[in-house]
N, C-alpha and C positions, 0 to 999 in steps of 0.2 A: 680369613678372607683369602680369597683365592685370585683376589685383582685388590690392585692399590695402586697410590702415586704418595709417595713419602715428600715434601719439600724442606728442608732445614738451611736454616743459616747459623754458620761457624766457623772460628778461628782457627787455626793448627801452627806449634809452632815448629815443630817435624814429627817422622817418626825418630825412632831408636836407633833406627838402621837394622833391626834383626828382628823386628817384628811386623804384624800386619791390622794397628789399630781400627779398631770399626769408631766409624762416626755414629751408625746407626746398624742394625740388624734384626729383621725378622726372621724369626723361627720355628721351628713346630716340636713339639714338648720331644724328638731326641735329637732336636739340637742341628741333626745331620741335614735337613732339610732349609734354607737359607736362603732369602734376598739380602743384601747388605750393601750399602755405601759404604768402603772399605779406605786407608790409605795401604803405602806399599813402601818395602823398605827403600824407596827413593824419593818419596817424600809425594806422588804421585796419587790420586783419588783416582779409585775403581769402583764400576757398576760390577757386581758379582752375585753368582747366583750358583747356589750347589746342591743338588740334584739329589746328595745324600751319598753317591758316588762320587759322580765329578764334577769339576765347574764345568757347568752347560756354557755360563758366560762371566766372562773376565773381561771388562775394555777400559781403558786410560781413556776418563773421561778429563780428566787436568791434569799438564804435566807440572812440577816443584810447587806445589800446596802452601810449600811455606812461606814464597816471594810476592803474597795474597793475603792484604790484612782481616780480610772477611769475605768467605765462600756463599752462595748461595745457590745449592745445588738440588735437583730434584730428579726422583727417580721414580717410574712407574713400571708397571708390570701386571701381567695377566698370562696364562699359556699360548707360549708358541710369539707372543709380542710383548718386547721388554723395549724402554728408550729412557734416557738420563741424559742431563744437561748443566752445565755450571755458569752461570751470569748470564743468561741468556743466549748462550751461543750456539751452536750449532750443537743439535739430537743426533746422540748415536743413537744407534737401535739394533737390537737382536731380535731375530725369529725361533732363537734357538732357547727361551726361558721355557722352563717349568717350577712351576708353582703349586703349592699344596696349602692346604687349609693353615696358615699362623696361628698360634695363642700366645706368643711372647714378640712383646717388643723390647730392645735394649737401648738405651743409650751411651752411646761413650765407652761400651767395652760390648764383648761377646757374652751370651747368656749365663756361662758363668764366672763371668768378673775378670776374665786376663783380656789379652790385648787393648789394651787402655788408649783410648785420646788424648795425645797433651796437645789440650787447644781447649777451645769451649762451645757450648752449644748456646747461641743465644734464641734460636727460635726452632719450632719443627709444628709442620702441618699434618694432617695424615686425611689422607681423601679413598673412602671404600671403591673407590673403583681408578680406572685406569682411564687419564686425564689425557686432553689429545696433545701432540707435539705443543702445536702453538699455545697450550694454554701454558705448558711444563718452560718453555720460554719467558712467557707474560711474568709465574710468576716469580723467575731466577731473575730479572733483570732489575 
Protein backbone atom coordinates (compact mmCIF):
# COMPACT_ATOMS: atom_id res chain seq x y z
CA UNK A 1 0.00 0.00 0.00
CA UNK A 2 1.28 3.04 -0.82
CA UNK A 3 -1.57 5.31 1.40
CA UNK A 4 -2.98 4.07 4.82
CA UNK A 5 -4.40 5.26 8.03
CA UNK A 6 -3.32 2.79 10.88
CA UNK A 7 -5.85 3.45 14.15
CA UNK A 8 -4.81 1.45 17.36
CA UNK A 9 -5.62 1.58 21.03
CA UNK A 10 -2.90 0.70 23.84
CA UNK A 11 -1.43 0.83 27.03
CA UNK A 12 2.43 1.64 27.65
CA UNK A 13 3.97 1.24 30.74
CA UNK A 14 7.23 3.07 29.54
CA UNK A 15 10.11 2.77 27.47
CA UNK A 16 13.53 1.27 28.76
CA UNK A 17 15.06 4.50 28.58
CA UNK A 18 17.58 3.23 25.72
CA UNK A 19 15.46 2.09 23.42
CA UNK A 20 12.82 3.14 20.73
CA UNK A 21 9.71 0.62 21.05
CA UNK A 22 7.28 0.50 17.98
CA UNK A 23 3.67 0.14 18.85
CA UNK A 24 3.14 -0.57 15.31
CA UNK A 25 5.39 -0.41 12.03
CA UNK A 26 5.04 -0.84 8.30
CA UNK A 27 7.60 -1.92 6.17
CA UNK A 28 8.85 -3.11 2.77
CA UNK A 29 10.62 -6.44 2.84
CA UNK A 30 14.42 -4.52 3.51
CA UNK A 31 13.10 -3.23 6.27
CA UNK A 32 14.74 0.15 5.56
CA UNK A 33 11.72 1.66 4.25
CA UNK A 34 9.11 2.52 7.34
CA UNK A 35 5.94 4.33 8.52
CA UNK A 36 5.80 3.51 12.41
CA UNK A 37 4.05 4.84 15.51
CA UNK A 38 7.08 4.74 17.51
CA UNK A 39 7.79 5.48 21.52
CA UNK A 40 11.13 7.30 22.40
CA UNK A 41 13.50 6.98 25.12
CA UNK A 42 11.27 9.56 27.10
CA UNK A 43 8.51 7.76 27.16
CA UNK A 44 7.09 10.13 24.36
CA UNK A 45 4.94 8.53 21.04
CA UNK A 46 6.16 9.54 17.56
CA UNK A 47 4.78 9.74 13.98
CA UNK A 48 8.03 8.38 12.04
CA UNK A 49 8.66 7.77 8.85
CA UNK A 50 12.16 6.52 7.14
CA UNK A 51 12.82 6.98 3.82
CA UNK A 52 15.49 4.07 3.95
CA UNK A 53 18.03 6.98 4.39
CA UNK A 54 16.64 9.32 6.85
CA UNK A 55 13.64 10.24 8.92
CA UNK A 56 11.74 12.43 6.38
CA UNK A 57 9.37 12.72 9.57
CA UNK A 58 9.80 12.48 13.36
CA UNK A 59 7.12 14.55 15.40
CA UNK A 60 5.90 14.22 19.35
CA UNK A 61 2.70 13.40 18.81
CA UNK A 62 2.29 12.67 23.03
CA UNK A 63 4.45 13.91 25.42
CA UNK A 64 5.08 10.99 28.89
CA UNK A 65 2.84 7.98 27.15
CA UNK A 66 3.02 6.41 30.46
CA UNK A 67 0.84 9.18 32.75
CA UNK A 68 -2.07 7.70 29.97
CA UNK A 69 -3.93 4.61 30.96
CA UNK A 70 -5.02 3.98 27.35
CA UNK A 71 -3.86 5.64 24.00
CA UNK A 72 -5.70 5.87 21.14
CA UNK A 73 -3.87 6.95 18.44
CA UNK A 74 -4.01 7.02 14.57
CA UNK A 75 -1.87 7.75 11.96
CA UNK A 76 -2.29 8.18 8.18
CA UNK A 77 -0.16 8.61 5.35
CA UNK A 78 0.24 8.87 1.64
CA UNK A 79 3.40 10.73 -0.49
CA UNK A 80 4.17 14.09 0.31
CA UNK A 81 0.95 14.03 3.10
CA UNK A 82 1.39 12.30 6.57
CA UNK A 83 -1.07 13.51 9.88
CA UNK A 84 -1.30 11.46 13.24
CA UNK A 85 -3.28 12.24 16.31
CA UNK A 86 -3.84 10.90 19.90
CA UNK A 87 -7.46 11.02 21.69
CA UNK A 88 -8.65 13.22 19.53
CA UNK A 89 -6.70 16.15 19.75
CA UNK A 90 -5.23 18.22 17.65
CA UNK A 91 -3.50 16.54 13.74
CA UNK A 92 0.02 17.27 13.29
CA UNK A 93 0.77 16.84 9.82
CA UNK A 94 3.79 16.56 7.43
CA UNK A 95 4.24 17.24 3.79
CA UNK A 96 7.50 15.86 3.99
CA UNK A 97 6.37 11.68 3.98
CA UNK A 98 7.44 9.27 1.49
CA UNK A 99 5.95 6.05 1.16
CA UNK A 100 6.69 2.88 -0.85
CA UNK A 101 4.65 -0.12 -1.49
CA UNK A 102 4.47 -2.21 2.46
CA UNK A 103 4.15 -6.07 2.72
CA UNK A 104 4.90 -6.27 6.54
CA UNK A 105 3.07 -5.11 9.20
CA UNK A 106 4.33 -5.57 12.91
CA UNK A 107 3.03 -5.28 16.06
CA UNK A 108 4.65 -4.55 19.30
CA UNK A 109 8.20 -4.63 18.00
CA UNK A 110 10.21 -3.95 14.71
CA UNK A 111 10.05 -6.46 11.84
CA UNK A 112 12.55 -8.35 13.35
CA UNK A 113 11.48 -8.91 16.87
CA UNK A 114 13.79 -6.16 18.96
CA UNK A 115 12.55 -2.89 20.08
CA UNK A 116 9.66 -4.30 21.96
CA UNK A 117 6.34 -2.55 23.59
CA UNK A 118 5.86 -2.92 27.28
CA UNK A 119 2.22 -2.09 27.21
CA UNK A 120 -0.38 -3.68 25.21
CA UNK A 121 -2.25 -3.55 22.12
CA UNK A 122 -5.88 -3.86 22.65
CA UNK A 123 -7.19 -2.95 19.31
CA UNK A 124 -5.82 -1.71 15.62
CA UNK A 125 -7.66 -0.74 12.43
CA UNK A 126 -5.96 -0.64 9.17
CA UNK A 127 -7.81 1.48 6.43
CA UNK A 128 -6.10 1.33 2.62
CA UNK A 129 -6.12 4.54 2.04
CA UNK A 130 -5.43 7.97 3.74
CA UNK A 131 -8.36 9.09 6.10
CA UNK A 132 -9.12 12.89 6.35
CA UNK A 133 -7.99 14.75 9.51
CA UNK A 134 -11.55 14.96 10.93
CA UNK A 135 -12.27 11.46 10.53
CA UNK A 136 -8.40 10.46 12.22
CA UNK A 137 -10.00 12.70 15.13
CA UNK A 138 -13.58 11.04 15.15
CA UNK A 139 -11.89 7.89 15.54
CA UNK A 140 -9.08 8.55 18.41
CA UNK A 141 -11.68 10.09 20.53
Amino acid sequence: QEAGTVVVEFDTASTDGTSFPRVWSLNSSAVSNTVELIGDTGNDIRAYNYNGTTAVWNADILNDAALLPSIRAALAFTNGDGAATINGGNVITSSATEVVAFDTLSLGGNRVGAQLLNGHLKSIQYFPRRLTDAQLQELTS
